[in-house]
C-alpha positions in Angstrom: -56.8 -41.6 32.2 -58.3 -41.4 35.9 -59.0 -45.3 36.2 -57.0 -47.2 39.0 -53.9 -48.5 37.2 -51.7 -51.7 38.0 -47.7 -51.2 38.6 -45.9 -53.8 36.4 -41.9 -53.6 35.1 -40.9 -54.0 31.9 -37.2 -54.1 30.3 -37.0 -52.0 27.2 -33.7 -51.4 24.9 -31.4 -48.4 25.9 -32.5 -47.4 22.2 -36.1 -47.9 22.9 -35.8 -45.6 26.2 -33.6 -42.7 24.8 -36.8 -42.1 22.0 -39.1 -42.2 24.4 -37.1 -39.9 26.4 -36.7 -37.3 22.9 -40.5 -38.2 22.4 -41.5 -36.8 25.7 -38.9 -33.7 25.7 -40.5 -33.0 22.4 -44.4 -33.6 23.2 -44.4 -33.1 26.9 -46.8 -36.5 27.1 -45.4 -38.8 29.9 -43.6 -42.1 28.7 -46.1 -44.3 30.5 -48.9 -42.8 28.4 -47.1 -44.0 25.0 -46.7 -47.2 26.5 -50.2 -47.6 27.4 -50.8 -46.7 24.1 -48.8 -48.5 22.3 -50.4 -51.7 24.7 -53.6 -50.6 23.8 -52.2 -51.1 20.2 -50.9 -54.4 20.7 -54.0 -55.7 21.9 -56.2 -54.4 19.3 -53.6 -56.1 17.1 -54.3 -59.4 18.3 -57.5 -59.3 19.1 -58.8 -61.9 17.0 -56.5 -64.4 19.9 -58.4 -63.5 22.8 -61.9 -64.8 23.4 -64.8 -62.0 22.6 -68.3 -61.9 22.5 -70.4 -64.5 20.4 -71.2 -63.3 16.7 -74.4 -63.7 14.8 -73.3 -66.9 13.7 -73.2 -68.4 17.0 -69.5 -68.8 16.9 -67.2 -66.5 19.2 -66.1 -63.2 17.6 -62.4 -63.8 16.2 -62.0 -67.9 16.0 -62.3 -69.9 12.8 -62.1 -73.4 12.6 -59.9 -73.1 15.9 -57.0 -75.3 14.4 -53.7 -72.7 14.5 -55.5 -69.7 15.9 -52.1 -69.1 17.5 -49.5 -70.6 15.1 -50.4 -67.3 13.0 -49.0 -64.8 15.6 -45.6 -64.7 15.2 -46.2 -64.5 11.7 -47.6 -61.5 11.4 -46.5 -58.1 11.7 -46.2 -56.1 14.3 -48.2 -52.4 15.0 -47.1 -49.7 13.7 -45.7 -47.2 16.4 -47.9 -45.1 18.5 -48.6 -41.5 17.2 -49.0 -38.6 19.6 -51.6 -36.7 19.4 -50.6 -32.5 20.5 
């Protein structure tokens, strides 16, 4: 990924950062690359929450009637992890 990136912190489980740490050791892909990833994955996930382009029907890609667009999110399940590719 050569475009400019932004520096952020995040706080992670001690379990969460020994896999990562076994997941790099085995696949020699940096840790920030699976967490990119796995943002990227998030995202797509909840895509139908952030504003998009308008559809055909003249109604913005993703929203319904609008009433509980958000109440949904917790409700539903997360990604599935990130895979990495060799």
């Amino acid at each position: 990924m050569s475009r400019k990136k932004v520096s952020t912190t995040i706080y992670i489980t001690p379990e969460q950062a020994d896999r990562l740490k076994l997941l790099h050791d085995r696949t020699k892909v940096p840790i920030a690359v699976f967490i990119r990833e796995g943002i990227d994955m998030v995202l797509k996930h909840y895509e139908h929450v952030l504003p998009g382009q308008m559809s055909l029907e003249g109604q913005p890609r993703g929203e319904g009637s609008g009433e509980g667009r958000l109440a949904g999110i917790a409700q539903t399940s997360p990604p599935p992890p990130p895979v990495a590719k060799r």
